[in-house]
MITORVO-782005 format. One line per field, with one value per residue: x, y, z of N, C-alpha, C in turn. Coordinates in steps of 0.1 Angstrom, whole numbers. Layout:
N
n.px	[X  ...]
n.py	[Y  ...]
n.pz	[Z  ...]
ca.px	[X  ...]
ca.py	[Y  ...]
ca.pz	[Z  ...]
c.px	[X  ...]
c.py	[Y  ...]
c.pz	[Z  ...]
END
This chain:
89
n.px	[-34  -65  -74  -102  -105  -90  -93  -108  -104  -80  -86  -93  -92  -80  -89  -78  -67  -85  -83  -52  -54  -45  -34  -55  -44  -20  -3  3  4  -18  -8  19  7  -4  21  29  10  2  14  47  70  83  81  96  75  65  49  53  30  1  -29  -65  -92  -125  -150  -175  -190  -175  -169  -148  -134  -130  -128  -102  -86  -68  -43  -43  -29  -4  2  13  29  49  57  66  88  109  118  130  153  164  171  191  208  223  233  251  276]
n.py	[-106  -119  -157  -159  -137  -155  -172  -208  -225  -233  -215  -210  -187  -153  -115  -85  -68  -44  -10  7  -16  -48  -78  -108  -130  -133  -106  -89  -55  -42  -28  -36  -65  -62  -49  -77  -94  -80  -66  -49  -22  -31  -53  -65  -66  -93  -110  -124  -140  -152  -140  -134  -109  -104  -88  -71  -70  -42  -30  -5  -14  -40  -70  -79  -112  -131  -158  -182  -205  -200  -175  -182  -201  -183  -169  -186  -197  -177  -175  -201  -194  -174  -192  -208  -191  -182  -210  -207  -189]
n.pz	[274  281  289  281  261  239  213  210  193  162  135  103  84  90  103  98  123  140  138  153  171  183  168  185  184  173  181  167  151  134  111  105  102  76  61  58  42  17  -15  -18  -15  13  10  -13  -31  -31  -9  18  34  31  13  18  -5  0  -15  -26  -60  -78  -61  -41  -21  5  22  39  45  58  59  85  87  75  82  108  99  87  109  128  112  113  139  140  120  136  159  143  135  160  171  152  159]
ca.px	[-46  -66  -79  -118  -106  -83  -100  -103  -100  -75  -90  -90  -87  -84  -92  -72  -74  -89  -72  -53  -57  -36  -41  -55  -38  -3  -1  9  -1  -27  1  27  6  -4  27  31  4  5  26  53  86  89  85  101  61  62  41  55  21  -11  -39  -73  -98  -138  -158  -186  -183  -176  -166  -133  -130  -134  -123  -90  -87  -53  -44  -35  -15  3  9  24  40  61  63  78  101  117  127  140  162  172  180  202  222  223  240  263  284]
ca.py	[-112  -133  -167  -152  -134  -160  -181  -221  -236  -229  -206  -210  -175  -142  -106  -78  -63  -26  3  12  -29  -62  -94  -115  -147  -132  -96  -82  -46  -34  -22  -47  -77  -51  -48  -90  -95  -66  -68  -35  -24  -36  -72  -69  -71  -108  -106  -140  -144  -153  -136  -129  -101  -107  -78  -70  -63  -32  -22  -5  -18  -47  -77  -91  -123  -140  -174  -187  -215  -191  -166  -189  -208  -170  -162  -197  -197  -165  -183  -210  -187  -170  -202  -214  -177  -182  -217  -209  -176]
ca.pz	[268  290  286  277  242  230  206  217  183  150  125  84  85  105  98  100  138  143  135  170  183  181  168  191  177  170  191  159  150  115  100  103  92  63  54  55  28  6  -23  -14  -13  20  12  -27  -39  -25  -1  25  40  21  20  3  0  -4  -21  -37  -76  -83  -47  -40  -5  8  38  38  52  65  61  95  90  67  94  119  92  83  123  130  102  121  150  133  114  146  161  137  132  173  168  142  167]
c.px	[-51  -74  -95  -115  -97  -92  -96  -100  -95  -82  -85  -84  -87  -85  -78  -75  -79  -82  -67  -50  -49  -40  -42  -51  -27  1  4  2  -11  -15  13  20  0  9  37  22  4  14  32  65  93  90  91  83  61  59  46  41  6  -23  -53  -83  -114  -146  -168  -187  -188  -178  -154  -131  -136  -128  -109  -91  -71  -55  -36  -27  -3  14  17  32  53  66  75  92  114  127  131  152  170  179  188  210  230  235  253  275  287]
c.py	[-123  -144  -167  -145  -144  -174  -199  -226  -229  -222  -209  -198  -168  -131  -97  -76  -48  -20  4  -4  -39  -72  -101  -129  -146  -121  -87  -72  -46  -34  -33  -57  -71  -60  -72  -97  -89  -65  -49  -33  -30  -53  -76  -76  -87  -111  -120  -145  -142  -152  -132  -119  -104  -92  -76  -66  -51  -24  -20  -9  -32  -58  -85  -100  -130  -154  -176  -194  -206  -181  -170  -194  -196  -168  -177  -202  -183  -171  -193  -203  -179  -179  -206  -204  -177  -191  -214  -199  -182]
c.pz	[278  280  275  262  236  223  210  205  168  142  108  83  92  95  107  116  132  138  154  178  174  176  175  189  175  185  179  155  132  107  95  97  77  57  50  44  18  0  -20  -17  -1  21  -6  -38  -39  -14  11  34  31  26  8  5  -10  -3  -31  -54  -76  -73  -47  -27  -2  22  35  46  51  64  76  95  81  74  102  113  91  99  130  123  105  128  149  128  121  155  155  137  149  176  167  149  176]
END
């Protein structure tokens, strides 16, 4: 990613990426941060990353929107948790 698409200033929220394309704020795929909001089986229908979707009434589709400090807050809370298991061996 160069310098030219990375956004200069924090975000309230972000959008999904493309189908096929990365988040330019994490590098994380469609599908994966999918499956980090979306209540599922892969996250026990608790979704660890908060998110909201704006739609027109009485539209079945509509925009999800990511909370950023949200995202980083779940991605930082990783590597904390891998540092400490790191530690503790």
């Amino acid at each position: 990613m160069t310098e030219a698409n990375r956004p200069s200033e924090k975000p309230e929220w972000i959008r999904l990426p493309k189908p096929g394309e990365r988040c330019i704020h994490t590098g994380l795929s469609r599908s994966t941060m999918n499956e980090l909001v979306i209540p599922s089986d892969a996250n026990d229908y608790l979704p660890p990353v908060r998110s909201a979707v704006i739609k027109k009434r009485g539209a079945m589709r509509g925009i999800r929107l990511i909370s950023y400090d949200s995202l980083m807050g779940y991605i930082n809370g990783l590597c904390e948790i891998e540092f400490d298991e790191g530690e503790a061996a």
